[in-house]
py3Dmol code that shows the C-alpha trace and the ligand (Angstrom):
import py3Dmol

protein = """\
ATOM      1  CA  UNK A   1     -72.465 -28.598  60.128  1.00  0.00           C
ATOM      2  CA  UNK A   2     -75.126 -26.264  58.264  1.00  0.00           C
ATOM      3  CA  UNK A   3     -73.592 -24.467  55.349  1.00  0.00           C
ATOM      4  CA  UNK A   4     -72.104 -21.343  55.604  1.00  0.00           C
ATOM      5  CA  UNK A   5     -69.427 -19.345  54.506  1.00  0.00           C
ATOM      6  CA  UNK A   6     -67.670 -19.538  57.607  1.00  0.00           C
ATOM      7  CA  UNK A   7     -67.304 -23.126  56.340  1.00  0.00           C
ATOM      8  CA  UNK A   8     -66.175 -21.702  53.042  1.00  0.00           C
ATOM      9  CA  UNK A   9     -63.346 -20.121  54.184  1.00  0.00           C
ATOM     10  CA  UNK A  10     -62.209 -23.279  55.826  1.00  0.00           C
ATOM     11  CA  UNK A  11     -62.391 -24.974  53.059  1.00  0.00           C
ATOM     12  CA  UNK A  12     -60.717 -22.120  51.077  1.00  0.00           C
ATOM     13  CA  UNK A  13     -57.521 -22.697  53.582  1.00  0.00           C
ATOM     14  CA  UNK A  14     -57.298 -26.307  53.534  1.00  0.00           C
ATOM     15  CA  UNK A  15     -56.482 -26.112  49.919  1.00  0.00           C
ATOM     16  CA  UNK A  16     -54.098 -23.664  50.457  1.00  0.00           C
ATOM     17  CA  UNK A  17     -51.886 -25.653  53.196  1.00  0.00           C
ATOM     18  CA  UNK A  18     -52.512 -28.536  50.229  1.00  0.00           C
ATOM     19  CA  UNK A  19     -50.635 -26.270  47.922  1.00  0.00           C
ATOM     20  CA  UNK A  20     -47.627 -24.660  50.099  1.00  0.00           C
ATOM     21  CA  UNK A  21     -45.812 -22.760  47.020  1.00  0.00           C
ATOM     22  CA  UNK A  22     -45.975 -19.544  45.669  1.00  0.00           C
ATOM     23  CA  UNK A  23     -42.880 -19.022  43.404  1.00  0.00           C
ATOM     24  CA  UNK A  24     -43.566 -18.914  39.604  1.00  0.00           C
ATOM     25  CA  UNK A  25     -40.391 -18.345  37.316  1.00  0.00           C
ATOM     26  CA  UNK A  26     -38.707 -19.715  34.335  1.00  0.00           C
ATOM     27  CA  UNK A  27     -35.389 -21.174  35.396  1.00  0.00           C
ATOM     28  CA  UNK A  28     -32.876 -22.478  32.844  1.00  0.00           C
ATOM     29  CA  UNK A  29     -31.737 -26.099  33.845  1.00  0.00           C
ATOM     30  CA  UNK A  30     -27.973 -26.123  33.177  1.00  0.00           C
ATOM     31  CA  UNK A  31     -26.674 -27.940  29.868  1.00  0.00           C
ATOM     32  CA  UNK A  32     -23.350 -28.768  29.402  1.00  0.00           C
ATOM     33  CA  UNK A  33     -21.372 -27.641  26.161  1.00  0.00           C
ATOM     34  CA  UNK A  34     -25.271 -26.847  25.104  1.00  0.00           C
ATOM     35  CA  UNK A  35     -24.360 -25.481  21.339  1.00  0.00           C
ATOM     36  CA  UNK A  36     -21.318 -28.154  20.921  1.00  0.00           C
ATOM     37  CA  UNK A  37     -18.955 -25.000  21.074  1.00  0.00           C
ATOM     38  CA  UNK A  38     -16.474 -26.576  23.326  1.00  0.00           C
ATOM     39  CA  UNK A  39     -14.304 -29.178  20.807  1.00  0.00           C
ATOM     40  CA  UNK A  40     -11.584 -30.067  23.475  1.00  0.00           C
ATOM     41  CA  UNK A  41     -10.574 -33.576  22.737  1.00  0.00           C
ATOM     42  CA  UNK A  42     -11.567 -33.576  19.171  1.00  0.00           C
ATOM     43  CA  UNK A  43      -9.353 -33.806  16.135  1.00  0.00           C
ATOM     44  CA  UNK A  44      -9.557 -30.420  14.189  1.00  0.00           C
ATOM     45  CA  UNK A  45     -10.150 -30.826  10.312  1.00  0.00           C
ATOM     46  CA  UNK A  46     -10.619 -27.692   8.714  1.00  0.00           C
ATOM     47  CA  UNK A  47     -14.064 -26.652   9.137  1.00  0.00           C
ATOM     48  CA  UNK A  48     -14.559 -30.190  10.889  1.00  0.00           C
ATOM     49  CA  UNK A  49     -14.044 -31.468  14.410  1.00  0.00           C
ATOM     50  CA  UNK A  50     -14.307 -35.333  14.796  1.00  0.00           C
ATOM     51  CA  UNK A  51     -15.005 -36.739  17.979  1.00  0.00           C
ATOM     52  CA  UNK A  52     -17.577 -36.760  21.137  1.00  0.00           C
ATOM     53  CA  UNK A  53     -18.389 -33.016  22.266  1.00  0.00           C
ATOM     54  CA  UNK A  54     -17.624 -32.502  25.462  1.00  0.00           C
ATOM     55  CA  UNK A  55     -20.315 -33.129  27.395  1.00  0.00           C
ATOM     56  CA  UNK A  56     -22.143 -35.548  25.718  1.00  0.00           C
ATOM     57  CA  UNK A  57     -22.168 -39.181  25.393  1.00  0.00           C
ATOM     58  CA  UNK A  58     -22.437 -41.490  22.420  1.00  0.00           C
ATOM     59  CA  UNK A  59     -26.057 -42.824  22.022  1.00  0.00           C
ATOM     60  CA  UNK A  60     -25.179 -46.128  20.119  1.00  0.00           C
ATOM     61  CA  UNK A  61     -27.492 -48.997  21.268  1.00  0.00           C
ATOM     62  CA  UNK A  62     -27.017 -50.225  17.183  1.00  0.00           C
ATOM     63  CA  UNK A  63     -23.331 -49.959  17.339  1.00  0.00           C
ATOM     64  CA  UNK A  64     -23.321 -47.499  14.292  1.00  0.00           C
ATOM     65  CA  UNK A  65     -20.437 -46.092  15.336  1.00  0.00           C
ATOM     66  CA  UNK A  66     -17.129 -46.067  15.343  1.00  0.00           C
ATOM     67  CA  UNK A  67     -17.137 -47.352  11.395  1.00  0.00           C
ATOM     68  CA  UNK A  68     -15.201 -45.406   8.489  1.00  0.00           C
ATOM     69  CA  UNK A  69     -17.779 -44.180   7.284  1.00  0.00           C
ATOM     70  CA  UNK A  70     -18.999 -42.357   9.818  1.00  0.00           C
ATOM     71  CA  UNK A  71     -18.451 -39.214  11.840  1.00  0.00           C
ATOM     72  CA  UNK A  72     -19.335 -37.660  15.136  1.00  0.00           C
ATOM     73  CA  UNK A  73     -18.186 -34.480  15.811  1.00  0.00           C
ATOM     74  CA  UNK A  74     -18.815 -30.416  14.607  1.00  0.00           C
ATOM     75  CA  UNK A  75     -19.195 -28.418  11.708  1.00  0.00           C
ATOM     76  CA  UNK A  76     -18.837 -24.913  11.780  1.00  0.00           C
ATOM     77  CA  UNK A  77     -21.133 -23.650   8.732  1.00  0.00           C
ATOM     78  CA  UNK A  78     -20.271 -20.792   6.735  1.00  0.00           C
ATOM     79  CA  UNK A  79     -23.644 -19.586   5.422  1.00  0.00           C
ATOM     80  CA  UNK A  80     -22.974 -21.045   2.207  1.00  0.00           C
ATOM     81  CA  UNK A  81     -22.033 -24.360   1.428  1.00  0.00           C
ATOM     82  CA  UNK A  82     -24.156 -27.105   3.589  1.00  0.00           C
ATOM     83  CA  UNK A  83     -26.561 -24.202   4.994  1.00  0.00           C
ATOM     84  CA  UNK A  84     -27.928 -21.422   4.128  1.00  0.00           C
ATOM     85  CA  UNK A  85     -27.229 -20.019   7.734  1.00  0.00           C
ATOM     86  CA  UNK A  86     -24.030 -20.075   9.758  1.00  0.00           C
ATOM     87  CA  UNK A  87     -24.807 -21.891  13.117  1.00  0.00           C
ATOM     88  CA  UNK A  88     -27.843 -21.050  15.064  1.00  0.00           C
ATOM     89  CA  UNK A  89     -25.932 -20.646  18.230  1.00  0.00           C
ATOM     90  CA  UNK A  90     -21.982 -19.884  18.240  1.00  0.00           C
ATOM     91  CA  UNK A  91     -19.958 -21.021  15.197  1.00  0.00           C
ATOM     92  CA  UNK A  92     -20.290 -24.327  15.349  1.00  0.00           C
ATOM     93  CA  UNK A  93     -23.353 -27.187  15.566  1.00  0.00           C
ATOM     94  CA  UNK A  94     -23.074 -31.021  15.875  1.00  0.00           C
ATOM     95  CA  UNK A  95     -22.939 -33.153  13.358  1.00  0.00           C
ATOM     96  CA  UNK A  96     -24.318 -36.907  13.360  1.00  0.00           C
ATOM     97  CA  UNK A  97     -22.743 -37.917   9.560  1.00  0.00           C
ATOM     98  CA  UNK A  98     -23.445 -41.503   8.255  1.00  0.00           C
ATOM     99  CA  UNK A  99     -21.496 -42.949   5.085  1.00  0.00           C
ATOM    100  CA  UNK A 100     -22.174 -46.593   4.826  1.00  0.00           C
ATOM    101  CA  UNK A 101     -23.855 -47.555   7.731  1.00  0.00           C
ATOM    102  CA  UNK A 102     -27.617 -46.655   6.160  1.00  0.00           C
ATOM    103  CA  UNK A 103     -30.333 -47.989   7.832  1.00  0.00           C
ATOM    104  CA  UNK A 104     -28.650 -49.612  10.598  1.00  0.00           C
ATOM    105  CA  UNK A 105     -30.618 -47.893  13.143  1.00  0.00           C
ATOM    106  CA  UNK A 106     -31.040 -44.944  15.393  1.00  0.00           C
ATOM    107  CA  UNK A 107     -27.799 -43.293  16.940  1.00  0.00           C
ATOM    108  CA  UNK A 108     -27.064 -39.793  18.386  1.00  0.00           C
ATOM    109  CA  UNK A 109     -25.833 -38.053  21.809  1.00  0.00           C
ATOM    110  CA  UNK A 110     -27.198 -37.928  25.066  1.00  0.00           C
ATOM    111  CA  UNK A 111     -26.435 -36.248  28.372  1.00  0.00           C
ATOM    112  CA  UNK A 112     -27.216 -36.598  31.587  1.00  0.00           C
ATOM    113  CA  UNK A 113     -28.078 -33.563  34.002  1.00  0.00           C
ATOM    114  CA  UNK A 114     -27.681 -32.683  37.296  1.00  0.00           C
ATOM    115  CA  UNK A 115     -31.110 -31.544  37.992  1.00  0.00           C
ATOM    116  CA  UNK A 116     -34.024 -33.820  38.734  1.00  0.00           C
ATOM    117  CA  UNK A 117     -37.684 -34.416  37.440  1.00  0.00           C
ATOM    118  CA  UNK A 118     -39.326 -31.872  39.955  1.00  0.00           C
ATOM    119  CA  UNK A 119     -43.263 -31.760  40.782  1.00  0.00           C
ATOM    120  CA  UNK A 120     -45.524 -29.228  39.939  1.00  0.00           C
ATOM    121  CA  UNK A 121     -43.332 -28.254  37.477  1.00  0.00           C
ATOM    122  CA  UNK A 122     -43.319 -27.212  33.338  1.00  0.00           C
ATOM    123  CA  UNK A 123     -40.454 -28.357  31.482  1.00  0.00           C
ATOM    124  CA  UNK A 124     -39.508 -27.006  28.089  1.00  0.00           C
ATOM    125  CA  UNK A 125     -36.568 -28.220  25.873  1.00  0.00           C
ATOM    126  CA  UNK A 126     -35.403 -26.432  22.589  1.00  0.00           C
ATOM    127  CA  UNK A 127     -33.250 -27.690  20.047  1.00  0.00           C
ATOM    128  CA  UNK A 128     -32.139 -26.306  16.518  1.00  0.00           C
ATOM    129  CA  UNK A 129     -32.462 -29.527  14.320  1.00  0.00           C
ATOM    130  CA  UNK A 130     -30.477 -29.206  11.044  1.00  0.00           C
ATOM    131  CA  UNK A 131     -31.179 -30.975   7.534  1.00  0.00           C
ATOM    132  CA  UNK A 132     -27.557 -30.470   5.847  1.00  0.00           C
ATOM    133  CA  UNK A 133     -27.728 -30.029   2.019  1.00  0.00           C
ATOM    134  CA  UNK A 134     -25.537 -31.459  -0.548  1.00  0.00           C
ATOM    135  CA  UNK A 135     -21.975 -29.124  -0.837  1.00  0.00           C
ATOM    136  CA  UNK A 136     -18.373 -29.256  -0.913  1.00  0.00           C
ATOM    137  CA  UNK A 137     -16.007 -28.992   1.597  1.00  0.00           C
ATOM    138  CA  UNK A 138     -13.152 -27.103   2.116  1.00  0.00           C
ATOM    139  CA  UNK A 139     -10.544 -30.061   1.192  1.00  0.00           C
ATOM    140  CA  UNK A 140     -12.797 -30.502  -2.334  1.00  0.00           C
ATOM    141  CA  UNK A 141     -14.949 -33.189  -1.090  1.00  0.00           C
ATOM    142  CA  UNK A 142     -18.255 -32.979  -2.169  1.00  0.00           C
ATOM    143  CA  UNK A 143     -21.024 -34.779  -0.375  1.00  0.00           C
ATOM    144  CA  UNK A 144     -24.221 -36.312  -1.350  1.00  0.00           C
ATOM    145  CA  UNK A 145     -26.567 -35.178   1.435  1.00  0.00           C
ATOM    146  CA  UNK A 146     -30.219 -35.057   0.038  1.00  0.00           C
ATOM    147  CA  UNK A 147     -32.916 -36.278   1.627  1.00  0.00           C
ATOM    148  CA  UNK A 148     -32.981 -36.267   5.329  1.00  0.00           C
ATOM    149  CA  UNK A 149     -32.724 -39.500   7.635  1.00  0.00           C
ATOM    150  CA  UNK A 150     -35.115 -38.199  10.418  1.00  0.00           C
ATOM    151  CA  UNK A 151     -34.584 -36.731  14.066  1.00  0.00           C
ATOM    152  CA  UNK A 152     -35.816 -36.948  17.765  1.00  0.00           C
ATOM    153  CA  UNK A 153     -35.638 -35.486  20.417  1.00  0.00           C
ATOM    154  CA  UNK A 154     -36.066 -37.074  23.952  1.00  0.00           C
ATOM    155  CA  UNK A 155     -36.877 -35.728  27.388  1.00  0.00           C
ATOM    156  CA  UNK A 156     -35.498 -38.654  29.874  1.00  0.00           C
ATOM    157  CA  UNK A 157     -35.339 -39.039  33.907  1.00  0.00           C
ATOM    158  CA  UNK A 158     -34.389 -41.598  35.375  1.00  0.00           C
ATOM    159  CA  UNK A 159     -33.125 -42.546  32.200  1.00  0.00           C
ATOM    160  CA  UNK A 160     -37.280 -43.049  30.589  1.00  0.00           C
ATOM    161  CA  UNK A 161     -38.451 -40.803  28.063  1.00  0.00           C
ATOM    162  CA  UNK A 162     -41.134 -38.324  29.591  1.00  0.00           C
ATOM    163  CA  UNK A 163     -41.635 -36.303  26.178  1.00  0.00           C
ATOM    164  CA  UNK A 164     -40.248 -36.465  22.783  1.00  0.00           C
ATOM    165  CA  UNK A 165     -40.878 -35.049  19.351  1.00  0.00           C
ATOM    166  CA  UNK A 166     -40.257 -37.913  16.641  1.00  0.00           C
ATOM    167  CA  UNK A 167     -38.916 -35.941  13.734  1.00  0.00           C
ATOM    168  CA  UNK A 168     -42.478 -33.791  13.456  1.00  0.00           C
ATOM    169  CA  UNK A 169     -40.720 -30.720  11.593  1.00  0.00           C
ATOM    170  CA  UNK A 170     -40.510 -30.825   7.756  1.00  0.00           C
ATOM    171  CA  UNK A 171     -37.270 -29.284   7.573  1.00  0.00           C
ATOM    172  CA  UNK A 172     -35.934 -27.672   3.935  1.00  0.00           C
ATOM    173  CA  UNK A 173     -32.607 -29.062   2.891  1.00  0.00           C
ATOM    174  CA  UNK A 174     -29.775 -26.461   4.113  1.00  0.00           C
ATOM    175  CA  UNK A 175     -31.933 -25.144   6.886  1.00  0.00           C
ATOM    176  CA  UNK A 176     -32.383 -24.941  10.648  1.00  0.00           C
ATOM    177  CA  UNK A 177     -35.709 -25.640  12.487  1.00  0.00           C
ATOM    178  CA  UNK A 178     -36.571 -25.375  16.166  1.00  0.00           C
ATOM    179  CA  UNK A 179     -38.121 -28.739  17.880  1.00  0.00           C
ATOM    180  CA  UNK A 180     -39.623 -27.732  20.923  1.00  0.00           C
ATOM    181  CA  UNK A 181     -40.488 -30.579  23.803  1.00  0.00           C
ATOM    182  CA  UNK A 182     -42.903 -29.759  26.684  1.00  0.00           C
ATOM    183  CA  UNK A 183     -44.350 -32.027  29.553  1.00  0.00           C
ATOM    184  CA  UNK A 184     -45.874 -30.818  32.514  1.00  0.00           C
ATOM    185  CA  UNK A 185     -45.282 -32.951  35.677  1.00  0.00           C
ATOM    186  CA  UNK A 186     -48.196 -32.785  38.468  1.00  0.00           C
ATOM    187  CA  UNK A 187     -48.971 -33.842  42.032  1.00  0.00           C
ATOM    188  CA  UNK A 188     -47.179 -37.271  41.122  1.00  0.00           C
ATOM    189  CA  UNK A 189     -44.640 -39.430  38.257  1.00  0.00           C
ATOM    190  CA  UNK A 190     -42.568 -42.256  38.444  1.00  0.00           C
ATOM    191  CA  UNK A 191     -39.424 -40.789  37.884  1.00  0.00           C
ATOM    192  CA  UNK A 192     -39.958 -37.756  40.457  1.00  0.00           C
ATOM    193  CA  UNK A 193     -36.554 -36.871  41.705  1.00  0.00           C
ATOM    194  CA  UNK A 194     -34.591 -38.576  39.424  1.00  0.00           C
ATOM    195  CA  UNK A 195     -31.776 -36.934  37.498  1.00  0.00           C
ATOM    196  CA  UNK A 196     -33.185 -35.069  34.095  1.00  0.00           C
ATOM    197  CA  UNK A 197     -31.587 -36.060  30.609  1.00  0.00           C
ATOM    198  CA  UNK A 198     -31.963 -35.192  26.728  1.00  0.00           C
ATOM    199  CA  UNK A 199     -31.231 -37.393  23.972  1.00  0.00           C
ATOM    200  CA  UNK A 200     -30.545 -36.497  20.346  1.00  0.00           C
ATOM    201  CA  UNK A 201     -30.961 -38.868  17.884  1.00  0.00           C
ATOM    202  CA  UNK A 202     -30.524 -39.782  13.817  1.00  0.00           C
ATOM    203  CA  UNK A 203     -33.033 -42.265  13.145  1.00  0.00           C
ATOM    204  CA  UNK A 204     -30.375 -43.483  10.267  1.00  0.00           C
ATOM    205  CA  UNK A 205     -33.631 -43.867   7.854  1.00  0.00           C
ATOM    206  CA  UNK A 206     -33.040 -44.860   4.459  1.00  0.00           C
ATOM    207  CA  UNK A 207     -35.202 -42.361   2.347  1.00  0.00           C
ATOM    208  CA  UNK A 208     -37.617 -43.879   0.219  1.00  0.00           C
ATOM    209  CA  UNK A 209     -36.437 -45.115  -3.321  1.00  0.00           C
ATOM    210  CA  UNK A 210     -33.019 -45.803  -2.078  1.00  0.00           C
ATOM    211  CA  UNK A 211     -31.328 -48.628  -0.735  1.00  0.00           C
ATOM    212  CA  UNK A 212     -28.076 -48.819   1.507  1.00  0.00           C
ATOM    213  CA  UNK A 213     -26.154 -49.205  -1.766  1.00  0.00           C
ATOM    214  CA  UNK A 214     -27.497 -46.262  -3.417  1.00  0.00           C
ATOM    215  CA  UNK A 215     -28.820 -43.918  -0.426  1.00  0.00           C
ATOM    216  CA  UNK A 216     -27.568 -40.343   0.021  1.00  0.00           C
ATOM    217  CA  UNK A 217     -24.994 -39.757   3.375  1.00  0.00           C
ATOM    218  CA  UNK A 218     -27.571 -39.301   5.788  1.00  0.00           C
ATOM    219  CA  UNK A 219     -26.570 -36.987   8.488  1.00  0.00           C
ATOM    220  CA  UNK A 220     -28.500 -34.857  10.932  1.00  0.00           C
ATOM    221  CA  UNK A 221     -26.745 -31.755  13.096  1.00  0.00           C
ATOM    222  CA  UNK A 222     -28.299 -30.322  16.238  1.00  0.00           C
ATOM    223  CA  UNK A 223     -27.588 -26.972  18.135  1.00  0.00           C
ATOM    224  CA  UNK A 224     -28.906 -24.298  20.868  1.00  0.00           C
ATOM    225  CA  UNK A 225     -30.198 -26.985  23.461  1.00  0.00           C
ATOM    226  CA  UNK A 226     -31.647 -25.438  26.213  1.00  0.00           C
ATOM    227  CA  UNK A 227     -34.221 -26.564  28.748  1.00  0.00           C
ATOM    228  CA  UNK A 228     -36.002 -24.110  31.447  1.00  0.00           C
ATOM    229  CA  UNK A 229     -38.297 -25.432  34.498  1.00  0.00           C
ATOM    230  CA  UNK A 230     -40.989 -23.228  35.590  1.00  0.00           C
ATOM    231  CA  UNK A 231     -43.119 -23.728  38.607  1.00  0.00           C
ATOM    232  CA  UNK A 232     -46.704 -24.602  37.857  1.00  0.00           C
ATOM    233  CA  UNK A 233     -48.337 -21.919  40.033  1.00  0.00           C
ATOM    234  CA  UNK A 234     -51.042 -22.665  42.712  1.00  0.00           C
ATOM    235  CA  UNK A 235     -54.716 -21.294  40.989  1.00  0.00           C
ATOM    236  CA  UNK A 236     -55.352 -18.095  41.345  1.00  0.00           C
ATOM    237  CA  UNK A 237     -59.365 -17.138  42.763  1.00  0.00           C
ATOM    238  CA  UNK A 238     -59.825 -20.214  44.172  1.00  0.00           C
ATOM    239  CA  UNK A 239     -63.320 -19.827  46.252  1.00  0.00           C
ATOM    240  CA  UNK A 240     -66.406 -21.122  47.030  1.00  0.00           C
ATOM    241  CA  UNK A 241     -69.536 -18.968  46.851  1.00  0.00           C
ATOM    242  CA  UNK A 242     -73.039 -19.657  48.121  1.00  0.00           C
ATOM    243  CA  UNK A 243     -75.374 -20.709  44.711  1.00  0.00           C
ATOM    244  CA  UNK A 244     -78.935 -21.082  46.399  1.00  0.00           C
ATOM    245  CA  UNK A 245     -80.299 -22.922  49.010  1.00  0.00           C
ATOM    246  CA  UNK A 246     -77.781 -25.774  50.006  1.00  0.00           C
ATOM    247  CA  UNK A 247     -75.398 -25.378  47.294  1.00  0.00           C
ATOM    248  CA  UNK A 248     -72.227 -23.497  46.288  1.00  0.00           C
ATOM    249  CA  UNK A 249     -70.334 -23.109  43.578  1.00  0.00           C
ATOM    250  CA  UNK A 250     -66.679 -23.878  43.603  1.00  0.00           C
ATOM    251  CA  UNK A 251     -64.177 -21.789  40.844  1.00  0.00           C
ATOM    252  CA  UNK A 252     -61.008 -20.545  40.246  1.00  0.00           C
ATOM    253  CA  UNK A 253     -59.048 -18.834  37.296  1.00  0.00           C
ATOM    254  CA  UNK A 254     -59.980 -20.350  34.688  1.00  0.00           C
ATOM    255  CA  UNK A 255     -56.512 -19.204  32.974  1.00  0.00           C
ATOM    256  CA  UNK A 256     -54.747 -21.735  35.409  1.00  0.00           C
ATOM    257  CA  UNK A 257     -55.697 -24.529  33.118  1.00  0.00           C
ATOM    258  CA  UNK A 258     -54.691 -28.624  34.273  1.00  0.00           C
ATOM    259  CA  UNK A 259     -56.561 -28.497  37.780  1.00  0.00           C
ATOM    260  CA  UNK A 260     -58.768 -31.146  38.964  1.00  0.00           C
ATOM    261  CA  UNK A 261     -61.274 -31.246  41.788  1.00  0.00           C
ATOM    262  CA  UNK A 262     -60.553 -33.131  44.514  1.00  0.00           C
ATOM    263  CA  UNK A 263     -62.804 -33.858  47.781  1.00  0.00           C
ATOM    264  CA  UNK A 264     -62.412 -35.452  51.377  1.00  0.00           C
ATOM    265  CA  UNK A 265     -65.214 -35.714  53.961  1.00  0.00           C
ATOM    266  CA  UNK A 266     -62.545 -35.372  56.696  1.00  0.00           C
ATOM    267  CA  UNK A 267     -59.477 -33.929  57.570  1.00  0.00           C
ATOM    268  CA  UNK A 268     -57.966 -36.504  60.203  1.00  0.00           C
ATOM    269  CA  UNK A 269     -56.628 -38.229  58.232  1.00  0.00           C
ATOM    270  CA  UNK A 270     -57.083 -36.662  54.761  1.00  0.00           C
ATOM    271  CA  UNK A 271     -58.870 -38.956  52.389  1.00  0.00           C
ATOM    272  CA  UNK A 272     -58.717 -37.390  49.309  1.00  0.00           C
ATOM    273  CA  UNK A 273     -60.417 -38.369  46.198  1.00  0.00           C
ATOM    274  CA  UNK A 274     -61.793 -37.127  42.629  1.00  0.00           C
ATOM    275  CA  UNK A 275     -64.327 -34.905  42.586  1.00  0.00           C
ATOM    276  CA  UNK A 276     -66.827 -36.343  40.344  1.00  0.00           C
ATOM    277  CA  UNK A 277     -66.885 -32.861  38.699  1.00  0.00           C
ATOM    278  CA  UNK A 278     -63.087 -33.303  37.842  1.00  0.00           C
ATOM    279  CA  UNK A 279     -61.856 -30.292  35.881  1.00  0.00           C
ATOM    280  CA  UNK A 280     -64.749 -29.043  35.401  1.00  0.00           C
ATOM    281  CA  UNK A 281     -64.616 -24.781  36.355  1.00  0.00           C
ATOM    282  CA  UNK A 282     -67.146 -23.291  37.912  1.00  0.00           C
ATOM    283  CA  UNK A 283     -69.258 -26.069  39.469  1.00  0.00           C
ATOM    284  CA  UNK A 284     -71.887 -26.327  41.595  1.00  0.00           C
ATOM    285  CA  UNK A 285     -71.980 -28.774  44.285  1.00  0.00           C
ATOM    286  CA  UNK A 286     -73.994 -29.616  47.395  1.00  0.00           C
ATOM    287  CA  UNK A 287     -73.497 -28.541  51.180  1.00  0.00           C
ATOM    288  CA  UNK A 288     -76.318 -28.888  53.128  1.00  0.00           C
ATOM    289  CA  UNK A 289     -76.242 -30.921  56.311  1.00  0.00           C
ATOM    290  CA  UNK A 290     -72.289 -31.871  56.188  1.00  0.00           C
ATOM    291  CA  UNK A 291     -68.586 -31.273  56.566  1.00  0.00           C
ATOM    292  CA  UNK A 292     -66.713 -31.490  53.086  1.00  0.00           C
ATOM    293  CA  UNK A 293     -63.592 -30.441  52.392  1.00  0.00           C
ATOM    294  CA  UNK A 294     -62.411 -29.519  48.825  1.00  0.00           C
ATOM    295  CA  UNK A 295     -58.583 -29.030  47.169  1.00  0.00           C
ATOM    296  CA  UNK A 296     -57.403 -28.645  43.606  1.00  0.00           C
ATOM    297  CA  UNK A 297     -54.817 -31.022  42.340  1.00  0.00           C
ATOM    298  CA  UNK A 298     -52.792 -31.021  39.109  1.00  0.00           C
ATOM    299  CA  UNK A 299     -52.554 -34.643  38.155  1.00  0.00           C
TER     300      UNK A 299
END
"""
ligand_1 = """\
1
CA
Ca -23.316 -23.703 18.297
"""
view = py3Dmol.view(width=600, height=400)
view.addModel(protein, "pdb")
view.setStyle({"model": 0}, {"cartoon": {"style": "trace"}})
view.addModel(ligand_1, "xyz")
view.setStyle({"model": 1}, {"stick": {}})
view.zoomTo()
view.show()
């Protein structure tokens, strides 16, 4: 076939069949008991709760907990003592509180979703982490909680992390800070279709100069999770445009950012494969004197 834009526009519709969506909104992905406002089945102690939120499951691969010294549960701050805030979300934020068990490794709470890992789709998760100062509690108590023992926060399907953010915020003692983990899921991952989870987790790091014997309580609270899903929409402008004598240049919007070039020198069957020109937008590639088909993929 000599080249043409007649062949052009074929091209032009092969890629869209390739595609098939259209649909490009932000959709929250449900979260149980999301900012640990819901304390049914926990033992109320004045500003306390003790026990699992509802909703969420023990993280415990160290066996940190259950020990006397330490606490799962909720605090509801009052602006004052603890934090310089009351809770980000609600009245009330989870607390991950550690008195003895230093340095024993990671703990936390995880939950498992209903949704699954989707294609062609942007995933966003938001927590408020909080590093709880030093302060007295209602009963008189007072607390040694300088220093901070570290955070993460875990993306999972399929029950494999997909993205995390390993305690990246240098939070202030008594204050909240947002930890934001993104991934963006193609054509293709292992985990496609399998059921979506988030982890929360205090690394239970001894801060440096201390030893278990000595170290601060090392606690870590989270609140506000929330995770949204938006479609990864198909490129926008996506043509092919005759650039001299046997050759045309392929583009498309170069806003829609993550697209790769893909090519197949038939249709039945499809045998696609990389472009050599991969991501790159515009390019200029070769038609004279045959049939080549061209798609955009998001890997
Ligand atoms: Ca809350």
């Amino acid at each position: 076939m000599k080249t043409s834009i007649g062949q052009s526009c074929t091209l032009a519709i092969t890629s869209l069949i390739a595609f098939g969506w259209v649909a490009s909104e932000v959709a929250g992905v449900t979260v149980l008991n999301p900012g640990f406002e819901d304390v049914s089945g926990q033992s109320v102690f004045n500003e306390f709760t003790f026990g699992e939120p509802a909703g969420w499951d023990l993280y415990d691969t160290n066996n940190v907990i259950p020990d006397a010294g330490t606490f799962v549960g909720t605090l509801e701050p009052n602006g004052v003592d603890f934090f310089n805030s009351t809770a980000p979300e609600g009245i009330k934020v989870c607390i991950l509180f550690n008195s003895g068990r230093e340095g024993e490794g990671e703990y936390g709470y995880e939950q498992t979703l209903v949704e699954t890992l989707q294609a062609y789709t942007s995933y966003s998760l938001s927590v408020e982490v909080g590093n709880i100062a030093s302060g007295t509690a209602q009963n008189g108590a007072f607390f040694n909680l300088d220093e901070f023992p570290g955070y993460r926060v875990e993306l999972l399907a399929g029950g494999v992390v997909i993205a995390q953010d390993t305690n990246s915020l240098a939070i202030p003692e008594a204050e909240f800070a947002t930890s934001v983990v993104s991934t963006a899921i193609g054509s293709s991952h292992a985990q496609l279709g399998q059921s979506l989870g988030i982890r929360l987790v205090n690394l239970n790091e001894i801060p440096a100069g201390y030893t278990q014997g000595t170290s601060p309580d090392l606690e870590v609270d989270f609140d506000n999770i929330t995770l949204s899903a938006t479609p990864i929409p198909e490129p926008s402008n996506f043509m092919l445009v005759p650039a001299g004598p046997g050759q045309v240049t392929i583009s498309w919007d170069p806003d829609d950012a993550g697209w790769e070039l893909q090519q197949s020198d038939e249709l039945s069957p499809m045998n696609w494969s990389g472009s050599p020109s991969g991501s790159t937008n515009p390019v200029v590639v070769p038609a004279a004197d045959q049939v080549r088909f061209y798609r955009l993929i998001h890997p």
